[in-house]
Backbone bond lengths (Angstrom), bond angles and torsions (degrees), N, CA, C in turn:
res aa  C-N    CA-C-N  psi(-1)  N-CA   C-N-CA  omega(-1)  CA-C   N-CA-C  phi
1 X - - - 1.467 - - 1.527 109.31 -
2 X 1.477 104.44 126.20 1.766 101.15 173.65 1.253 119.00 -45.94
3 X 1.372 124.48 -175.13 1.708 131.78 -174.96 2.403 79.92 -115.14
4 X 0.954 124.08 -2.39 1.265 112.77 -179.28 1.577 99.01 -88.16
5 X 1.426 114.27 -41.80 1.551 107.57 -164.35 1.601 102.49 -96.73
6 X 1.450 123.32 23.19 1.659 105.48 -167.35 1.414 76.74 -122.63
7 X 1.766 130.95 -16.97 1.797 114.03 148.84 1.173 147.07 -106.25
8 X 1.611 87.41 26.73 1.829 101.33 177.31 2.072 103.70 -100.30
9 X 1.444 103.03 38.59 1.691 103.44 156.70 1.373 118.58 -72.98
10 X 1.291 107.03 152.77 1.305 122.83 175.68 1.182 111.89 -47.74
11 X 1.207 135.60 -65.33 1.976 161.00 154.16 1.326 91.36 -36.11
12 X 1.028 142.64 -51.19 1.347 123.11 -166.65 1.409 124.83 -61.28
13 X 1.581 105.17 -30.66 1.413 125.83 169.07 1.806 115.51 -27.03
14 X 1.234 121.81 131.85 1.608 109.23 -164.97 1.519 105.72 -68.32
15 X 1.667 115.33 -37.73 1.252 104.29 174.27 1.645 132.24 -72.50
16 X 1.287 102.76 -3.07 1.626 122.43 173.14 1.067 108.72 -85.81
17 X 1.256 119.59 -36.32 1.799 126.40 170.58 1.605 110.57 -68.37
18 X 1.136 118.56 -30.65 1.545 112.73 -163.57 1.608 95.31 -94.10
19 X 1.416 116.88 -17.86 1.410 118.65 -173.94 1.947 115.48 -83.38
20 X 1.584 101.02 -33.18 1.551 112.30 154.38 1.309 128.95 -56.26
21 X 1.501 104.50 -40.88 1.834 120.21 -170.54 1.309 100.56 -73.59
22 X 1.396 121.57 -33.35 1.313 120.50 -151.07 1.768 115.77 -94.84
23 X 1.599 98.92 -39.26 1.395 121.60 172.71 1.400 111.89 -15.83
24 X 1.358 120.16 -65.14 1.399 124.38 -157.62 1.462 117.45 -66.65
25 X 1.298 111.38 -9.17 1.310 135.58 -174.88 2.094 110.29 -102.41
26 X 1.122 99.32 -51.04 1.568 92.22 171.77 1.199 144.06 -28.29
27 X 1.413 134.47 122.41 1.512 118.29 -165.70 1.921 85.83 -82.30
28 X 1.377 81.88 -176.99 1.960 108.16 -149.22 1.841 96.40 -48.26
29 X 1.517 123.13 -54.29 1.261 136.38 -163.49 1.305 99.42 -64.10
30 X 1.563 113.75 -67.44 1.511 106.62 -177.34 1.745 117.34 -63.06
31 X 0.725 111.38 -41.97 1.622 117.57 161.64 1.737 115.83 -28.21
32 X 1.234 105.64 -49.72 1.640 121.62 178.65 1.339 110.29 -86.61
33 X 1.351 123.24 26.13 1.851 121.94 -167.94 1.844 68.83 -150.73
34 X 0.827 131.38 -83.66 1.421 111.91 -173.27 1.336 137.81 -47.42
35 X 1.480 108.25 -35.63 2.159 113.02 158.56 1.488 98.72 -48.67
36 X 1.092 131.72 -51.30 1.426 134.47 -163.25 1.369 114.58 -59.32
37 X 1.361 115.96 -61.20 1.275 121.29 168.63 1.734 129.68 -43.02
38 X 1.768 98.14 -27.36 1.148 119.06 -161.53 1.739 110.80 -87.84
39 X 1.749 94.58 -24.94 1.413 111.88 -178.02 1.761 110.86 -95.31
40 X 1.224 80.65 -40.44 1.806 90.52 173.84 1.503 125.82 -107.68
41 X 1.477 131.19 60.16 1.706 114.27 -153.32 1.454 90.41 -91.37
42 X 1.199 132.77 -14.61 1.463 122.37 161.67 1.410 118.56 -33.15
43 X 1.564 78.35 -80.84 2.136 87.08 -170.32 1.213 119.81 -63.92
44 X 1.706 124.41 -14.48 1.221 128.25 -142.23 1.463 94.83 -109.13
45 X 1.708 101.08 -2.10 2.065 97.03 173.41 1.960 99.60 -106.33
46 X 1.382 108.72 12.15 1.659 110.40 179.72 1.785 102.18 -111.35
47 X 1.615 113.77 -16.05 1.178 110.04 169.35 1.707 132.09 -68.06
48 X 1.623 122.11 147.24 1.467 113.44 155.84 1.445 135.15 -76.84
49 X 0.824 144.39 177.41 1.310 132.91 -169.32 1.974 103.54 -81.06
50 X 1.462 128.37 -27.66 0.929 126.86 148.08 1.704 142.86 -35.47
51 X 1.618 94.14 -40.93 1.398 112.44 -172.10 1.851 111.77 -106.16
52 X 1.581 93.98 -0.57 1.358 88.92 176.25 1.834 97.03 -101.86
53 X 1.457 99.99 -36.01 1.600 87.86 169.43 1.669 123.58 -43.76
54 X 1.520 105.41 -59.50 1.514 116.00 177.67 1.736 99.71 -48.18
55 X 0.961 130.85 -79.71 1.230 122.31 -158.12 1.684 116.20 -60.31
56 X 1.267 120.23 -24.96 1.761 117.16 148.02 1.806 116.15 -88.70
57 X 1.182 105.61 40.08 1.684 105.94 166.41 1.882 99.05 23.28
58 X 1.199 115.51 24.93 1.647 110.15 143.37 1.759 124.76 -76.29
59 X 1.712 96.51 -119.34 1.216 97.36 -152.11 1.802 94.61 -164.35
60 X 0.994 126.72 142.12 1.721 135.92 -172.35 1.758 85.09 -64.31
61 X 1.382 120.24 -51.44 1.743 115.40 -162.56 1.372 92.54 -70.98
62 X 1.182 142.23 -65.67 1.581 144.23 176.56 1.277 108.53 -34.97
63 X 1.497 141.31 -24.99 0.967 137.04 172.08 1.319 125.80 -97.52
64 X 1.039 104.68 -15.33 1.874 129.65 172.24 1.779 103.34 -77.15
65 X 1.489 94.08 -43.63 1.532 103.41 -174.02 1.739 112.91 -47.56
66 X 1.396 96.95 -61.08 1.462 120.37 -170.69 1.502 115.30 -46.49
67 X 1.648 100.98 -46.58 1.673 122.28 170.11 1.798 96.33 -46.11
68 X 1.157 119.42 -67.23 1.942 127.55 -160.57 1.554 90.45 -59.88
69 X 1.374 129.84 -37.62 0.895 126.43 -150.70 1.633 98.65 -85.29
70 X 1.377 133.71 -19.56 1.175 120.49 -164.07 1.723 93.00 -117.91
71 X 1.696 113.73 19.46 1.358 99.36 -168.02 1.143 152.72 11.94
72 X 1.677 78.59 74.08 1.608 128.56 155.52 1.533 123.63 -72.64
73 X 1.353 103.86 -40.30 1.213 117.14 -164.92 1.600 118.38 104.45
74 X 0.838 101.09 -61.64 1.674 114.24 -177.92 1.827 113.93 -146.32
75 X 1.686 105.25 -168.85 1.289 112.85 161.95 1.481 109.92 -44.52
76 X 1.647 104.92 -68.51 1.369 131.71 -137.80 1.999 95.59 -64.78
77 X 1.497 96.25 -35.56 1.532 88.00 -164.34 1.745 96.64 -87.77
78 X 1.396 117.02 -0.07 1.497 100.13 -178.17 1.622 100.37 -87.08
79 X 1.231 113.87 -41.14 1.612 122.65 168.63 1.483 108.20 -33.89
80 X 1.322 111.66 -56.41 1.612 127.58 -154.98 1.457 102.15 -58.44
81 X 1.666 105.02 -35.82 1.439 118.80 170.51 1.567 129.69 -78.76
82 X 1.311 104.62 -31.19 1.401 98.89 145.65 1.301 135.29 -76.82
83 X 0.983 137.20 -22.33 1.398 135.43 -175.45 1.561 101.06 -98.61
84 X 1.299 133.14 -20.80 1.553 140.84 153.62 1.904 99.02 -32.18
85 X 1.432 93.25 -64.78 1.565 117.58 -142.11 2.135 96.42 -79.65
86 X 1.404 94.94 -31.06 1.909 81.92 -172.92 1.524 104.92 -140.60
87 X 1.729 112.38 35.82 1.415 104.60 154.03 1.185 147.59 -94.47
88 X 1.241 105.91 21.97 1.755 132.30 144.29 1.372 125.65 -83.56
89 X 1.485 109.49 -5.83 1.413 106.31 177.55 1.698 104.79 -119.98
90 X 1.397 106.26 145.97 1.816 116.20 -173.31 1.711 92.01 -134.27
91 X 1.967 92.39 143.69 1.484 104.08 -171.48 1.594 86.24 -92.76
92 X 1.419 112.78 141.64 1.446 120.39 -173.97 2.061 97.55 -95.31
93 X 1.794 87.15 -34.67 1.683 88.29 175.64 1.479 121.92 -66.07
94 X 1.475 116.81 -37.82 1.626 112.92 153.03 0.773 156.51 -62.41
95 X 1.874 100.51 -29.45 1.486 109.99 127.16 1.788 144.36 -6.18
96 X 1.392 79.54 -72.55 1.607 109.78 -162.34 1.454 106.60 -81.42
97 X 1.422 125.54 -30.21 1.585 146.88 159.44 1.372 99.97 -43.16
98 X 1.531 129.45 -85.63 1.296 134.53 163.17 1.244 136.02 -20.05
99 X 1.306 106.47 -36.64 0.943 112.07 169.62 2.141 126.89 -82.80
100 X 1.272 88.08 -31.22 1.751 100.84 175.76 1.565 95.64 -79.40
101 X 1.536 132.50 -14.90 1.688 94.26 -171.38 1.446 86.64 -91.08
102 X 1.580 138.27 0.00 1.582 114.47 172.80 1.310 95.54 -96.77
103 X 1.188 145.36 47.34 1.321 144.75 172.30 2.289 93.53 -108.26
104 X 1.170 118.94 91.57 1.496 108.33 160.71 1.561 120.16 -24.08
105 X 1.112 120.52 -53.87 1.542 136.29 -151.51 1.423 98.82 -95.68
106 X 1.529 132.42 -33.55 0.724 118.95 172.01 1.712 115.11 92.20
107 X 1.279 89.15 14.29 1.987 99.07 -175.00 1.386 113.61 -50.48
108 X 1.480 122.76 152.62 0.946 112.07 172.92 1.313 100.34 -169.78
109 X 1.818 109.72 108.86 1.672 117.98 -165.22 1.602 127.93 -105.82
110 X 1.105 139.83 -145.44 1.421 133.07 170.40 1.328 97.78 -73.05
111 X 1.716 122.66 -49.39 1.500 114.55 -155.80 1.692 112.53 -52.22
112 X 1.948 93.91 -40.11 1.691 88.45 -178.55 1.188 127.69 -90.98
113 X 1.735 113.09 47.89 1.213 106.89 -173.09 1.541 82.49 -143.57
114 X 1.433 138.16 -13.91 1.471 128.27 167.22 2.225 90.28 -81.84
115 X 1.170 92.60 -55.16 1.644 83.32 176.12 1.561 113.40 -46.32
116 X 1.071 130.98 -14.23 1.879 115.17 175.43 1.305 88.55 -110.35
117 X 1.784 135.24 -36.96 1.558 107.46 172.11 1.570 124.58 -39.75
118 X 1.396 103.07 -54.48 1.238 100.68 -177.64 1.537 149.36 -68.86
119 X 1.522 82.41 -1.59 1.795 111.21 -174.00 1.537 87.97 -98.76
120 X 0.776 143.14 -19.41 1.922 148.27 -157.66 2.084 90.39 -97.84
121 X 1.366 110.11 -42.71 1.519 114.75 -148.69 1.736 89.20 -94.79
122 X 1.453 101.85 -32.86 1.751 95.54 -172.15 1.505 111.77 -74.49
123 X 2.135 96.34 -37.88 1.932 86.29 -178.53 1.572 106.83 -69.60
124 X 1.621 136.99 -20.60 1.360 128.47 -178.05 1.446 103.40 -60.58
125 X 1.085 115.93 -44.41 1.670 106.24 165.96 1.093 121.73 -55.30
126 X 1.121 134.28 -20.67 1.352 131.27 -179.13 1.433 127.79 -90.46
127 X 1.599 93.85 -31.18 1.552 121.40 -179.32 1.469 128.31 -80.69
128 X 1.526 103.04 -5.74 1.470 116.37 -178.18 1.203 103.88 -140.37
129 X 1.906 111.99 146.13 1.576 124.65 -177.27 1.183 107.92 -104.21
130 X 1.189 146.82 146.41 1.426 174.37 -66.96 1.941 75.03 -153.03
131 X 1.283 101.61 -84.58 1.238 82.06 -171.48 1.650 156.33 -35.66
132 X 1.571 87.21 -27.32 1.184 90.97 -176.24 1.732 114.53 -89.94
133 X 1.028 108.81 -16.11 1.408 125.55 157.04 1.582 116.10 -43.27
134 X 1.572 116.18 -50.87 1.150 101.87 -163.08 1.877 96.98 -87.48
135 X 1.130 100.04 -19.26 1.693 115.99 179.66 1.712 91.50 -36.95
136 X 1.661 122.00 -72.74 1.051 147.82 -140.13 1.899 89.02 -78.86
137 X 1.085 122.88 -21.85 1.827 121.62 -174.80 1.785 104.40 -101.61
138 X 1.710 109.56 -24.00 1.416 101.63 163.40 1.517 115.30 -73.90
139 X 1.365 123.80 -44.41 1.228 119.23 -149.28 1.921 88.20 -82.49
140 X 1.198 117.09 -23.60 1.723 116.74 173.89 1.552 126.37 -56.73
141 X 1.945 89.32 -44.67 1.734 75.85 152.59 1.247 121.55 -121.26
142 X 0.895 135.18 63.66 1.708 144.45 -174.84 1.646 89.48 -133.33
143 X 0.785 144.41 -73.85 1.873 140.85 136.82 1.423 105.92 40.40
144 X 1.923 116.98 103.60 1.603 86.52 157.13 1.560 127.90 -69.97
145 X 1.359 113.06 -32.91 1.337 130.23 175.32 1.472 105.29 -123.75
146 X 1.577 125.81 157.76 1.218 141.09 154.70 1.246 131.67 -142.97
147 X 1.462 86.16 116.58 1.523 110.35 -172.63 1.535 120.58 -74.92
148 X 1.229 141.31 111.35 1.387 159.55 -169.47 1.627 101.62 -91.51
149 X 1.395 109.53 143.62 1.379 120.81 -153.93 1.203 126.35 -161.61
150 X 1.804 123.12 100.03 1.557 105.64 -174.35 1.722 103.61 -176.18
151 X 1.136 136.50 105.97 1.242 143.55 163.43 1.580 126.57 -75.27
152 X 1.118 123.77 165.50 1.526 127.40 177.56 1.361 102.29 89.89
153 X 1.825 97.80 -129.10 1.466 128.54 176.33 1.813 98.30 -73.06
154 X 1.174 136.96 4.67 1.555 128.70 -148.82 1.512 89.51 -120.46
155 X 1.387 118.71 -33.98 1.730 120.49 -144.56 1.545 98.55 -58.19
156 X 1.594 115.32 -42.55 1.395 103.88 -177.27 1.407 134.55 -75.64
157 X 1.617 102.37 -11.79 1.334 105.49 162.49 1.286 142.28 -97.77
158 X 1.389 93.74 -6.57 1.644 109.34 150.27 1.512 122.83 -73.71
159 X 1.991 121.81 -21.36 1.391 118.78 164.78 1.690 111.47 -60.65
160 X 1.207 108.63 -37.85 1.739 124.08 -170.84 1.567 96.68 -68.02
161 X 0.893 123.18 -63.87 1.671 131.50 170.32 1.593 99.92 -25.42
162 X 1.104 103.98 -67.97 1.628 106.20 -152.00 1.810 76.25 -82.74
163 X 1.273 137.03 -113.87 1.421 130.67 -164.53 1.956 118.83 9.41
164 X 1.527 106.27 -39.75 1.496 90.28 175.82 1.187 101.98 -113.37
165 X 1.154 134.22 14.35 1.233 130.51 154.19 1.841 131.80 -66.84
166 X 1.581 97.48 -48.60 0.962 109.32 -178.37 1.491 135.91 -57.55
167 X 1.564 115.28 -20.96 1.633 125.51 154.52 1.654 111.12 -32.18
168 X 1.359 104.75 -50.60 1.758 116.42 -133.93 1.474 107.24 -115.38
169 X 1.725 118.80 1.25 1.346 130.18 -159.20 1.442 96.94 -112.40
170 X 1.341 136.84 -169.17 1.390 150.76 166.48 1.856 111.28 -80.33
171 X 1.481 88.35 -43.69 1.730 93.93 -140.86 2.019 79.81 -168.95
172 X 1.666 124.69 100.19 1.265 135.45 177.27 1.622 107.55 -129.22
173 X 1.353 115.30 122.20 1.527 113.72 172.36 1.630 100.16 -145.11
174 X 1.557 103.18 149.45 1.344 118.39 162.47 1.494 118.97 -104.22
175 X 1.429 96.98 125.47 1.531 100.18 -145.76 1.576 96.46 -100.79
176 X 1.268 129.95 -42.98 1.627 131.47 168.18 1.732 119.16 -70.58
177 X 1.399 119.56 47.89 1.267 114.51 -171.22 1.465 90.70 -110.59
178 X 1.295 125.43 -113.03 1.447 144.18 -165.64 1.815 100.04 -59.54
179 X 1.326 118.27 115.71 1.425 103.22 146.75 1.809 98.79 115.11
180 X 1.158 113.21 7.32 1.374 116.24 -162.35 1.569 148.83 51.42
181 X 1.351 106.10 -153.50 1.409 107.09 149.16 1.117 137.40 -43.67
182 X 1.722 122.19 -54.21 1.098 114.34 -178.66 1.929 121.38 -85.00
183 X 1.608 108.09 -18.91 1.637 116.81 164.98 1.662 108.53 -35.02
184 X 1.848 87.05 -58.32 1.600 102.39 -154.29 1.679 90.44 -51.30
185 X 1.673 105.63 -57.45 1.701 108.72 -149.49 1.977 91.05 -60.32
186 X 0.953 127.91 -26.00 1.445 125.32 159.19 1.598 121.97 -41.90
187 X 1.040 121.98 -55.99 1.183 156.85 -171.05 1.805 93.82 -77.27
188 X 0.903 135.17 -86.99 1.282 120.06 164.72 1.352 140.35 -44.53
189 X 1.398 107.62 9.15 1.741 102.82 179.81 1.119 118.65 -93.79
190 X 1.174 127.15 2.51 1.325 139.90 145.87 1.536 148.11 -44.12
191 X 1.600 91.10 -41.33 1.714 105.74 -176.39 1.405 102.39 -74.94
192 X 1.623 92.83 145.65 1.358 141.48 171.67 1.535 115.91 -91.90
193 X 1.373 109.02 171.33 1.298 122.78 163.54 1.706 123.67 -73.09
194 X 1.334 96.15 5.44 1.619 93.96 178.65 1.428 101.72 -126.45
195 X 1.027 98.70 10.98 2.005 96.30 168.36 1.647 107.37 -124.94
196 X 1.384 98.48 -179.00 1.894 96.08 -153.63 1.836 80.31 -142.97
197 X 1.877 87.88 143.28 1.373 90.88 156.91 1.596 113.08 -127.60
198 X 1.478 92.52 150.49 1.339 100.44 -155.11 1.921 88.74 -111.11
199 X 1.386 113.57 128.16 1.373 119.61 -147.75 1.501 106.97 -151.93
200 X 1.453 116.98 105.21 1.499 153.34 177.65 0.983 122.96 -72.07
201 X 1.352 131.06 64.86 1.892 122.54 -179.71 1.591 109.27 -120.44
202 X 1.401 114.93 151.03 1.193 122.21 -149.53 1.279 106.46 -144.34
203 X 1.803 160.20 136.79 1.125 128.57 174.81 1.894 119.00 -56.73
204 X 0.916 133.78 150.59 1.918 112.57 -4.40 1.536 95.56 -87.60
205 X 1.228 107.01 133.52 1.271 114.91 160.02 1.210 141.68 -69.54
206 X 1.412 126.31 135.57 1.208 141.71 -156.01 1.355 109.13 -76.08
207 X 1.442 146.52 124.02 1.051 174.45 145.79 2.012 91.18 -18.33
208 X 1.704 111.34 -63.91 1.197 107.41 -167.36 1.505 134.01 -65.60
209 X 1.584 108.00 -24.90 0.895 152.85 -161.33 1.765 92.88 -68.30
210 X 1.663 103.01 -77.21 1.250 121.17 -176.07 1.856 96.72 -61.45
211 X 1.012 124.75 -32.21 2.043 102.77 -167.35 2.035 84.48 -82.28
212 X 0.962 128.67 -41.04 1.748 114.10 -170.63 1.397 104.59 -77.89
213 X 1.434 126.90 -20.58 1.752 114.91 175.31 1.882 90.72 -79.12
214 X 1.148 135.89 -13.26 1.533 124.79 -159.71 1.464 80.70 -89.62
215 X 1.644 119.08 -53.55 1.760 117.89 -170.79 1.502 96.38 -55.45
216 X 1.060 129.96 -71.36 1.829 109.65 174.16 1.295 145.27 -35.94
217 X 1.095 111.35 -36.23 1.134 121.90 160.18 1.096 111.56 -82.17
218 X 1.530 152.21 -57.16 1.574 107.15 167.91 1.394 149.79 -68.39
219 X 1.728 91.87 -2.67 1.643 98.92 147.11 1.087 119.64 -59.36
220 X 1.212 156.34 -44.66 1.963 170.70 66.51 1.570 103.21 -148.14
221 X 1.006 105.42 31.76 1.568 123.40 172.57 1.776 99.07 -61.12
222 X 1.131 126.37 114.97 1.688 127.64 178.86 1.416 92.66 -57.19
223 X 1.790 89.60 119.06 1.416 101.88 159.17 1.813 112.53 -90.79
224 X 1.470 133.47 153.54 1.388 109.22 -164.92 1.907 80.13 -141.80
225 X 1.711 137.17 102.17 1.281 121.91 168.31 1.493 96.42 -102.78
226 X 2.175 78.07 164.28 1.065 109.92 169.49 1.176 102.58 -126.45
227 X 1.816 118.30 113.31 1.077 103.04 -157.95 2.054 100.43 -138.07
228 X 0.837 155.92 -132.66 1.455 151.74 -171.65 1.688 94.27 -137.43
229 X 1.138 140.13 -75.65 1.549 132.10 171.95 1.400 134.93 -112.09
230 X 1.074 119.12 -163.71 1.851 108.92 176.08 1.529 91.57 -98.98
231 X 1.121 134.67 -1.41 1.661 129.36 175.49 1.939 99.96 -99.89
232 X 1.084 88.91 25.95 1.398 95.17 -178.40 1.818 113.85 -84.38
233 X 0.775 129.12 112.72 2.218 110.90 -169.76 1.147 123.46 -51.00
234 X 1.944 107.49 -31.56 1.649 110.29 159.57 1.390 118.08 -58.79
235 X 0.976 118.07 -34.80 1.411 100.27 -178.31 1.353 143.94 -63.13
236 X 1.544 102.64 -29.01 1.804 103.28 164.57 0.990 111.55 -70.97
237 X 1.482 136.81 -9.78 1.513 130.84 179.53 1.526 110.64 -78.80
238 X 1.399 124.03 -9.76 1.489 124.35 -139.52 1.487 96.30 -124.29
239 X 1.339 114.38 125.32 1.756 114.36 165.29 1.395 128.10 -57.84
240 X 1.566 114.69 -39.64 1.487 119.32 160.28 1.330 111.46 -116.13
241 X 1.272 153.62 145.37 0.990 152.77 103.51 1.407 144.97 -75.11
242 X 1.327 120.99 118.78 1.467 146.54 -172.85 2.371 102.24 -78.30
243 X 1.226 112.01 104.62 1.422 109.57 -175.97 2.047 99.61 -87.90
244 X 1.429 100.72 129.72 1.445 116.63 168.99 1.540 110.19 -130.00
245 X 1.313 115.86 99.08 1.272 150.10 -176.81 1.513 85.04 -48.93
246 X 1.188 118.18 130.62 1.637 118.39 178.28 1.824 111.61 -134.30
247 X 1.744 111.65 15.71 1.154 105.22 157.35 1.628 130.06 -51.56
248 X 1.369 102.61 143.07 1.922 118.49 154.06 1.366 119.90 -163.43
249 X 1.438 108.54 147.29 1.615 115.47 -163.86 1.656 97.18 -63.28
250 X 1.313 128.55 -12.41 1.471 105.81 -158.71 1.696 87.00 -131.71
251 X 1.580 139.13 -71.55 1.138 116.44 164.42 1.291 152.65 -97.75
252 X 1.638 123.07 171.68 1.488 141.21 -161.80 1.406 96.49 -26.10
253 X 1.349 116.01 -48.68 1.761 114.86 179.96 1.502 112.34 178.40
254 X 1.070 117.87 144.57 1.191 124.34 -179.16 1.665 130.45 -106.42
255 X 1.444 96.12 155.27 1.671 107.96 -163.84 1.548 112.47 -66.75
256 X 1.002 122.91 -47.68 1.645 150.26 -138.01 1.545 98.51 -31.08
257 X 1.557 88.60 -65.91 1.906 102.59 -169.69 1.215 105.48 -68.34
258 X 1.501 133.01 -48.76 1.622 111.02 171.62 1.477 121.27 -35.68
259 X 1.651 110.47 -71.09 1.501 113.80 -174.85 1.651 110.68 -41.98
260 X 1.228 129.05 -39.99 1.611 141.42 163.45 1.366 102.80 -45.95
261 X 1.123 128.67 -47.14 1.332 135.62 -153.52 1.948 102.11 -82.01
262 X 1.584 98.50 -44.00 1.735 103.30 -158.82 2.290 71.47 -103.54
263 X 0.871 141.57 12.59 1.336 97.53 152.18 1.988 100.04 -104.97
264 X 0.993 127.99 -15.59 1.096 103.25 162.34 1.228 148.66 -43.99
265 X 1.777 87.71 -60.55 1.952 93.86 161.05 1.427 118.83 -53.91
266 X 1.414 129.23 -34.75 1.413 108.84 -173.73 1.425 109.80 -79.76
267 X 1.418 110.07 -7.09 1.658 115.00 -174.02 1.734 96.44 -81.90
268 X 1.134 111.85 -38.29 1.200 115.02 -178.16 1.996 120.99 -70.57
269 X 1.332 76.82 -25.81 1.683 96.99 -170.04 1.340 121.59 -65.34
270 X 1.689 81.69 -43.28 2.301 98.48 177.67 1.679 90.27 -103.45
271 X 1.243 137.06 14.53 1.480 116.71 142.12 1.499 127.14 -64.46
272 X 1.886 91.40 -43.34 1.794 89.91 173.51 1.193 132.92 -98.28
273 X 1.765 110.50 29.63 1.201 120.77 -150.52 1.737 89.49 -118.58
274 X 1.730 132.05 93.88 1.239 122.36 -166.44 1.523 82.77 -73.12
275 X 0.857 169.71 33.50 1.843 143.06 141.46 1.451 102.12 -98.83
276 X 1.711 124.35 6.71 1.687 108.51 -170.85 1.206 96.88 -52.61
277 X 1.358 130.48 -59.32 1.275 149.51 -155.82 1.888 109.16 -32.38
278 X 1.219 90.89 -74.91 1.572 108.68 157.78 0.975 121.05 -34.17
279 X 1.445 111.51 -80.23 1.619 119.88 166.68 1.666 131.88 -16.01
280 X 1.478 100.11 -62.45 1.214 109.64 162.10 1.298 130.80 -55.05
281 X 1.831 107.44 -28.40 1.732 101.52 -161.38 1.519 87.74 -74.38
282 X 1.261 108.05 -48.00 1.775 124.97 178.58 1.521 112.83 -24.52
283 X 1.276 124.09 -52.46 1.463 144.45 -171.81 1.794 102.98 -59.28
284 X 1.672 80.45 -68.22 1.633 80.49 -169.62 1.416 130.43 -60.48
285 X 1.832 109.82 -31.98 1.198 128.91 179.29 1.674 103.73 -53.10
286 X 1.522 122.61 -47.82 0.982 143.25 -172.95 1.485 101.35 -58.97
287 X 1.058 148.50 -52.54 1.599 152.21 159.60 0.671 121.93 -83.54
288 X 1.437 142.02 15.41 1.546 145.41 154.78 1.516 111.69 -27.21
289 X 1.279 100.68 -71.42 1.539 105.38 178.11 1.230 119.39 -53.18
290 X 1.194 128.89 -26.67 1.534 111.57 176.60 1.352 99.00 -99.00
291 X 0.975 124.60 17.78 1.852 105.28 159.04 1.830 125.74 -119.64
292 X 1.180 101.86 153.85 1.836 108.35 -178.55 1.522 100.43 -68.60
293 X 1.848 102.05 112.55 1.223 100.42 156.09 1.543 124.76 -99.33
294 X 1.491 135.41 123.61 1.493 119.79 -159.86 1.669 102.87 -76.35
295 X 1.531 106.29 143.63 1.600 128.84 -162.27 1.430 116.91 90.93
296 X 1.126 116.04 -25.28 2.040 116.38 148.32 1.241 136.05 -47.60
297 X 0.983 117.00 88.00 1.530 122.13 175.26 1.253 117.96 -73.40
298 X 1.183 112.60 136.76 1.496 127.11 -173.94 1.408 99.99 -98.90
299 X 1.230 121.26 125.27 1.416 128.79 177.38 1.588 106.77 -86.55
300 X 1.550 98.95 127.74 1.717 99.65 -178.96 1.599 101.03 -97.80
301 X 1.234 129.09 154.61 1.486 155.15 167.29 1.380 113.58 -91.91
């Protein structure tokens, strides 16, 4: 991969950077004009300063504010910087939104749901650097243990996480499965500084999620999310973060780019793993029998 396309991310953008750095610091109003931007930098470089107020239930001065505050100067020059920074890029999912609320009926078929997959899978490419990718496959196996992590809409893709992980890792558990909140926070009182949790939040985000990535991290146990933006709450907790765009015109949020996201790493994981090989033959040999091999006949009684 060139060194041109591993800094043409979305986040990388200087005003996307100053809008991450700055976050933690924002009072409440400007704070809520910057998540927005952070979740939406598409639409949010086609908005007026009117319509970006309305759509963060601020205020035209609260939004003016935020601009002085990141010295911009104003609205106009923070705009100027967004629409500088991503008017080569078009949301296909806002697109496709627009298009279903003039739909009467409200249809909604396979096509427009590979059309928002693919708008979800192209901005994750865009939204994440090479580096930090491989950041997230060293610290996986450098790991004495890894802890897997994710409630709500997330819990099952944090079981999938940890399940193909666990061949190719040291030490892999899914810690929010059976038993809840308090199992998991059981289940986590253990980690150290030499194990990593690997931690799934998605809007709306889970309350539990965020207090056991905070208990890890001040253990200094590597926290590692995968999370939808940098206005995301996992993310200041997390040493790397991996972004999975979780827009769709019809639901709360979507999977697509995570599952993209966690089969990479494990693809990546048993690449650098010289026993995958093994590993794998080991696995399959091991379930042979319970699976259909074609030219096996099953003898009936």
């Amino acid at each position: 991969m060139s060194s041109h396309t591993k800094n043409t991310t979305v986040y990388a953008a200087p005003v996307m950077r100053k809008l991450s750095e700055s976050l933690a610091e924002l009072p409440p109003s400007l704070r809520k004009v910057a998540e927005y931007i952070l979740r939406h930098p598409l639409k949010a470089a086609t908005l007026t300063i009117e319509d970006m107020a309305q759509a963060t239930e601020t205020s035209p001065a609260a939004v003016n504010r935020l601009a002085k505050a990141l010295d911009l100067g104003g609205y106009s020059g923070m705009k100027a910087e967004l629409v500088a920074t991503l008017q080569q890029m078009v949301s296909p999912v806002d697109k496709l939104r627009n298009e279903l609320a003039l739909r009467p009926a409200g249809d909604f078929g396979l096509h427009e749901q590979i059309q928002s997959a693919s708008s979800n899978l192209a901005t994750t490419a865009s939204n994440n650097q090479a580096e930090t990718f491989e950041a997230f496959v060293g610290c996986l196996l450098e790991a004495r243990k890894v802890y897997v992590l994710g409630f709500g809409n997330s819990v099952y893709l944090a079981g999938l996480a940890a399940s193909t992980l666990i061949p190719f890792c040291k030490d892999t558990c899914a810690i929010s499965m059976e038993g809840g909140n308090e199992n998991a926070a059981y289940r986590l009182a253990a980690i150290t500084e030499q194990d990593v949790l690997l931690a799934i939040a998605l809007p709306r985000y889970s309350q539990d999620t965020l207090q056991l990535s905070r208990f890890a991290h001040e253990r200094k146990a590597t926290v590692l999310a995968i999370t939808d933006s940098p206005a995301s709450p996992l993310a200041p907790l997390a040493r790397h973060v991996l972004y999975a765009p979780a827009d769709h015109p019809v639901l709360t949020s979507s999977n697509i780019a995570v599952l993209a996201l966690i089969e990479g790493l494990v693809a990546a994981v048993m690449a650098r793993n010289k026993e995958a090989v093994r590993l794998a033959t080991e696995l399959t040999e091991s379930v042979m029998s319970y699976l259909h091999v074609p030219g096996n006949r099953v003898e009936r009684k």
